[in-house]
N, C-alpha and C positions, 0 to 999 in steps of 0.2 A: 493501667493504661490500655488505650484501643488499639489498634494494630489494623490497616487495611490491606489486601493480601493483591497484587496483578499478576497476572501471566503476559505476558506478551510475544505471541507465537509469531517469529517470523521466517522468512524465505531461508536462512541461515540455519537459523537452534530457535530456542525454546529460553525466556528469559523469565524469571520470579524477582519479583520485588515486592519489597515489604518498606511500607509506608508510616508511619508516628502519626500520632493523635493530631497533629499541624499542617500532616501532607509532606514532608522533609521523607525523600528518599535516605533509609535508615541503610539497605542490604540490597545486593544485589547478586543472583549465580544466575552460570549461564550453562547452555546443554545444546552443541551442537547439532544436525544430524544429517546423514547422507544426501549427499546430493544423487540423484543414480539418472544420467545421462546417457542416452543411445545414440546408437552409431547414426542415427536419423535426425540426431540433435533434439530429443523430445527427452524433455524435463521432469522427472519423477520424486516424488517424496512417498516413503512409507509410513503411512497415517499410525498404525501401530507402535511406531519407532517416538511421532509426535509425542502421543499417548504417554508413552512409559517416561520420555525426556521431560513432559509435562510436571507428570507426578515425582518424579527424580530433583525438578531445579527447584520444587517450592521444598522438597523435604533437605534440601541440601541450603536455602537460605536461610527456613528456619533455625537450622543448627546452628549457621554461621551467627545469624544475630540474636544467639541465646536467650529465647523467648520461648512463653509459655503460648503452644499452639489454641490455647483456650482463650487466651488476649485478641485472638484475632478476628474484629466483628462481618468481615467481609470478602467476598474474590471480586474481582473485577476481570474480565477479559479482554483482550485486543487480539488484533490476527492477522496474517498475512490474505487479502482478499484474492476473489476469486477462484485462488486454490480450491482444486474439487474435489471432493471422497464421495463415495457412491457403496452403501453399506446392507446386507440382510437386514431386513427386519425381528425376525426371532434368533439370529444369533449372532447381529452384532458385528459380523463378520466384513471388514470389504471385500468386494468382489476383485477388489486389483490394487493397485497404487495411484494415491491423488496424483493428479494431473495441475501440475504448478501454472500457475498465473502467468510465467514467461513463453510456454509451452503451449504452440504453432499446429500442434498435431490436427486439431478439427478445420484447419482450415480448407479443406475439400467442402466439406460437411456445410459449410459458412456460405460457401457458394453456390452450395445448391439451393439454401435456402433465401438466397440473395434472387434467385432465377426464378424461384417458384414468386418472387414478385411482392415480399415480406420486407422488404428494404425501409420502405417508409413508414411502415406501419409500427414497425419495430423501433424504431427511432425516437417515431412522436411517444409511444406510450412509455417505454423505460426511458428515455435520454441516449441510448448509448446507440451508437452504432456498429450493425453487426459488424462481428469480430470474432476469430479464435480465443481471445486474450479473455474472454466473459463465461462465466461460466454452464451458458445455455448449449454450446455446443460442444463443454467437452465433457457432460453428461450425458448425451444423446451420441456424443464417441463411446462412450463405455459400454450405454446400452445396446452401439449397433456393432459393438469391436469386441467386448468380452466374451469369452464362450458363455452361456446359458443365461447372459444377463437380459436380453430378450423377453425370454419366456418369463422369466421373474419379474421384469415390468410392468409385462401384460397381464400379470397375475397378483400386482399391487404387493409383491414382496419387499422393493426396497426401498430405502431411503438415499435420501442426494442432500446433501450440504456442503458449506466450504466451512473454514473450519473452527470456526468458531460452533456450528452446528456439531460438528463431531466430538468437539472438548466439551459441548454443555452435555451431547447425548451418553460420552462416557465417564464424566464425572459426577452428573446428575439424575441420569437417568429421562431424562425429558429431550423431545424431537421439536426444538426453538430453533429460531432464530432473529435477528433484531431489524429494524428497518433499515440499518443502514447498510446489512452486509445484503438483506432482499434488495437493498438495492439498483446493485452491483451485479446481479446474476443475469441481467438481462431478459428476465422473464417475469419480474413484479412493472406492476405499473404506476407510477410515483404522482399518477393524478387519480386514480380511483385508491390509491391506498392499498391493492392488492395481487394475490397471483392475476397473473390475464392469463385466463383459459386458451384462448386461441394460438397466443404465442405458444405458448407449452405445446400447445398441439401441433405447431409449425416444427419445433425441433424434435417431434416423435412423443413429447411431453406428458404426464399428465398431474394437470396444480393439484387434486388433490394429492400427490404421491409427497409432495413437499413438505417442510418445517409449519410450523405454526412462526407467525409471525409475532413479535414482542416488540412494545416501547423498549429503548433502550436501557431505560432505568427501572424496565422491571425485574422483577425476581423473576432467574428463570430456573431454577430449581432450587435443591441442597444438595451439598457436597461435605464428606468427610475427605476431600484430596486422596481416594484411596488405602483410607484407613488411616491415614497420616495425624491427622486430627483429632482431638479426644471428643469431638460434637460437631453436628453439620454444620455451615455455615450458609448464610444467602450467596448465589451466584444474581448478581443483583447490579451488575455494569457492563454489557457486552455491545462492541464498535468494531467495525473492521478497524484498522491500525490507521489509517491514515486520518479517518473520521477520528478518534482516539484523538490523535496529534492537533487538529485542530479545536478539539474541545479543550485538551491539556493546555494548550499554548493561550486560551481565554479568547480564542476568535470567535463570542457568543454574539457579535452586531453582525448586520449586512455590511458586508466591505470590506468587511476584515480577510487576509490571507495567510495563509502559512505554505511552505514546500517542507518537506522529508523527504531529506537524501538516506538513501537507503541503497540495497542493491540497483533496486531502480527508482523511480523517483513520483512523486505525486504533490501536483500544486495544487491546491484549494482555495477554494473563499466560498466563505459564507454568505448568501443572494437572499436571507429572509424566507419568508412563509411562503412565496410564491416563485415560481419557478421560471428559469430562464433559457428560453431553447437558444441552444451556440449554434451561430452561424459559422463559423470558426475551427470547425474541426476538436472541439470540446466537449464534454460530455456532461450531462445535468443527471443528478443522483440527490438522496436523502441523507442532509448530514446525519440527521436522527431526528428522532422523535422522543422527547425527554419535557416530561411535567406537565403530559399529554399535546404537547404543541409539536409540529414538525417543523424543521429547517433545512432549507433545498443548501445546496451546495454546486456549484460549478469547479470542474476539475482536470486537469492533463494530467494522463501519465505517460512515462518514460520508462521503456525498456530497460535502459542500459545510463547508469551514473555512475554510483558506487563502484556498480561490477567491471567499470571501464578501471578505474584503478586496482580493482583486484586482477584484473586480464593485464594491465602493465605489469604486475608483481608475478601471480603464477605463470603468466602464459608468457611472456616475453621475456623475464627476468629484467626487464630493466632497473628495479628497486628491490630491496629485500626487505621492505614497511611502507607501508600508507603513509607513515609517518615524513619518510623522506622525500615524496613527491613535491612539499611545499620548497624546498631549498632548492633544488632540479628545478621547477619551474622559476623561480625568483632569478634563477643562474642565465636562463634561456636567453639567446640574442634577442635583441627585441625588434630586431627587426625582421622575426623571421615569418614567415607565412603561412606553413603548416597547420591546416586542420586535419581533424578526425571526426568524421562521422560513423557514429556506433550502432551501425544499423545491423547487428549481430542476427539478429531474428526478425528483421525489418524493422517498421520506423511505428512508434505509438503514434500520439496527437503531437503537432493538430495536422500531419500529414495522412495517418492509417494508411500507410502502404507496407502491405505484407508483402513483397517482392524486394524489398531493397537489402542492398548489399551493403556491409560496411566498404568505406574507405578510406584512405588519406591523399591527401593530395596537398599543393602547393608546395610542395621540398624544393629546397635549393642547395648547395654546399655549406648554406648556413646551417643544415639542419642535422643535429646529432641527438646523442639521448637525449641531453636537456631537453631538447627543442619538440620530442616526440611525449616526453612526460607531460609538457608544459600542455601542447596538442590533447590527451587527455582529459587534463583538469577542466580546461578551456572547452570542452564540448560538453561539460557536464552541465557550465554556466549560461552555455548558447542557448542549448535544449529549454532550460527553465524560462531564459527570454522569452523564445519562443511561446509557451503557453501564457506567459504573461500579459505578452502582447496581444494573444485571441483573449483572453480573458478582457485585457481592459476594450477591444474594438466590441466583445459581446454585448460588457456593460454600461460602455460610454462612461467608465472611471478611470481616470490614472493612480493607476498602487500607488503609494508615496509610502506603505511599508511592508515587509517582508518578514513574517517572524517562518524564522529558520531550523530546523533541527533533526540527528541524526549523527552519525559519526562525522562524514567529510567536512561538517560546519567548523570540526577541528583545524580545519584546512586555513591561515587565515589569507593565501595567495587565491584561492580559490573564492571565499567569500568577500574580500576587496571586489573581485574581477566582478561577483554579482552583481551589486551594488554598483558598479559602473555601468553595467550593458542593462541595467535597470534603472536607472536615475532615481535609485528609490535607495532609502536607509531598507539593511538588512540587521534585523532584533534577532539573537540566539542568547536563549536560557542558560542556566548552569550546567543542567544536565541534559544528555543528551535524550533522555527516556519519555519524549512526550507521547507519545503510543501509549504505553504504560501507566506514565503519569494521568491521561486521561481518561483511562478506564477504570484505575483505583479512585482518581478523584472524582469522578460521575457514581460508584460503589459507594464511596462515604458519604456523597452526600446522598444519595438514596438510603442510608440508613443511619443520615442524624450523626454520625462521624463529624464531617467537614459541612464549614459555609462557605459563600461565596467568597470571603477573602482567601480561600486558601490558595485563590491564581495568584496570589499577592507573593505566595512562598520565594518564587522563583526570582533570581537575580539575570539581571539578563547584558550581552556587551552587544555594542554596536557600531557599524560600520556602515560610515556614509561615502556617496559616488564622490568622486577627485576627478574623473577622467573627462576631457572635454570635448564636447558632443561629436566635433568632427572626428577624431579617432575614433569615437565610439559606433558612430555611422560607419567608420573603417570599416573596423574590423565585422562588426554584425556583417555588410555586404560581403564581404571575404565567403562568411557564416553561410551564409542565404546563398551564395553560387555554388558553396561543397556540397550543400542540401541537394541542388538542383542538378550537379553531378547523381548523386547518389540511387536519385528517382528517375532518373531519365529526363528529367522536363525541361532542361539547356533551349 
């Protein structure tokens, strides 16, 4: 039997799965690793620690699912985007610790480059609007903040990747990376198909110092997993995570959507061969480029989902599991008022205000735990609205669905609530691993593994809107005035 092998690196740990000749999620381990947080609130991962938890979770699932590593015809990768590493050339070495995707730190840096009059230019060509959150300005934080990383720039000694470039460069040996995680970095150009020199040169840059770009479904090296392996294997599926998740979930038409609740959160739809610039506060990127063809994608992301329930549990103590949030909120007075807006490290799309603070507001004596859990959930579901709604004003379509996944989908108070402030059915799969799932399954079928039925694997439940439109209009405007707290714009 075939065996296809995933990594799927995220903001948390470091996840291996192993796949059956059908696409049927067989195994699964997991390999957490540091969060390393400063006193400045700037977010760090040690790329090395990835590395080794990388090589650690695939030799700990093979064990578990008592297979011959020689069965296994494939890797696949997925990854947390935008995360940065910034490495030596001849030895491999980072020059410091990746600079996580949540992490605010180049925001100086954003604005100078916003002054020098790069705003539009930067926009039209990647889609994205400058931003800390992208990975153009917190490589050119490294090169103007590390000691000696300077001179080694200017001397074409290092390499920059996020990390999917870092796991092909230290599993394979090869300095790749794929169109969809280029991008995301805010220095490729999603209509020439390449680095833009000029941009690069606006953040201190320079494109040739970069990855080599790859179709998605190419081979981008071989890999022995660090010896783990009795024979190389192709590295032959590589997606940023959330591209991943919309492959895995079978969003291959125009129109289709998916969101992954995660730490933080990303909505997608697939917009076909040609690209659509948001008016909206969205951002237009490469889902991929897979069987030589490209597929644009339109997308919001979100700070702060997930991590809003994990901030009720460690930071607050109000629950002692994710788990329990669903009964706590189900409990909540219903008539109570209380939002929360998680503007922890300011606000993503489709606002981009790095200034805002979180809050809560509306309390009244109705409002106790329940009421503040409930508060929570509820902002996780707002937020998604939110880019839903610039999504459908960008495209002139109303969603009618939402395929969903990620752990909080567990949630089922939380995905009712979507489904209502959406007036759309919300689809979630069996499993929660479609990051995963769609980088082994893009892996198999690049090498003759799987065909197109194997989107078929997945069983999926669903939950359609109840709630009537006036309540629904409620509570959004409730939604839409804590926003407007939050930003100042009252």
């Amino acid at each position: 039997m075939s065996y296809v092998l995933s990594v799927d690196q995220s903001t948390q740990g470091t996840k291996a799965l192993l796949f059956d000749a059908v696409g049927m999620l067989i195994c699964r381990r997991d390999v957490a690793h540091e969060q390393i947080i400063s006193a400045d609130g700037w977010v760090s991962h040690d790329p090395e620690e990835i590395f080794r938890n990388t090589v650690e979770s695939v030799r700990q699932v093979i064990a578990a699912a008592g297979i011959d590593g020689a069965e296994i015809a494939a890797l696949g990768i997925s990854n947390q985007r935008e995360t940065s590493v910034c490495w030596e050339k001849t030895t491999g070495k980072p020059v410091c610790n990746a600079i996580v995707w949540q992490c605010g730190r180049a925001k100086q840096l954003c604005q100078r480059v916003m002054e020098a009059g790069w705003s539009e230019q930067v926009q039209e060509a990647t889609g994205i609007p400058i931003s800390p959150f992208f990975p153009a300005s917190k490589f050119a934080w490294m090169v103007e903040n590390v000691p000696g990383a300077k001179g080694k720039a200017d001397n074409h000694e290092l390499c920059f990747g996020t990390i999917d470039t870092w796991l092909v460069y230290k599993l394979a040996g090869s300095y790749k990376t794929d169109y969809s995680n280029a991008s995301r970095t805010q220095l490729f150009n999603i209509h020439t198909l390449a680095w833009d020199a000029k941009i690069c040169a606006a953040f201190g840059l320079d494109a040739a110092d970069l990855a080599e770009v790859m179709d998605s479904d190419a081979i981008f090296g071989y890999t022995d997993i660090d010896g783990i392996l009795p024979t190389k294997i192709p590295v032959c599926g590589v997606m940023g995570d959330s591209h991943a998740a919309l492959f895995g979930q079978g969003c291959l038409e125009p129109g289709m959507a998916k969101a992954t609740y995660g730490t933080g959160s990303s909505i997608m739809m697939n917009i076909g061969e040609t690209p659509i610039e948001s008016r909206n506060g969205l951002v237009t990127s490469l889902a991929w480029k897979v069987g030589g063809k490209v597929n644009y994608c339109m997308e919001g992301n979100l700070n702060y989902t997930g991590a809003v329930i994990r901030w009720l549990e460690k930071d607050l103590g109000l629950v002692s599991s994710a788990a329990e949030t669903q009964q706590l909120a189900e409990s909540a007075h219903p008539d109570d008022t209380t939002y929360l807006v998680p503007a922890f490290t300011g606000l993503g799309a489709p606002y981009w205000n790095n200034d805002a603070k979180a809050l809560i507001c509306g309390m009244s004596r109705l409002t106790g735990k329940a009421e503040l859990v409930k508060a929570g959930l509820d902002c996780i579901a707002y937020q998604i609205a939110d880019i839903v709604k610039a999504m459908e004003q960008d495209t002139g379509k109303k969603l009618t669905q939402l395929r969903a996944d990620g752990g909080p989908t567990r949630n089922g108070y939380l995905m009712q609530l979507q489904s209502d402030l959406l007036d759309a059915d919300v689809l979630i799969p069996s499993s929660e691993e479609l990051s995963g799932i769609g980088a082994a399954y893009l892996a198999g079928l690049t090498m003759g593994v799987y065909h197109e039925k194997v989107f078929s694997v997945l069983e999926r439940i669903a939950y359609a809107p109840t709630m009537e439109k006036k309540v629904r209009d409620q509570k959004y405007s409730g939604w839409q005035n804590a926003v407007r707290l939050t930003t100042g714009n009252m």
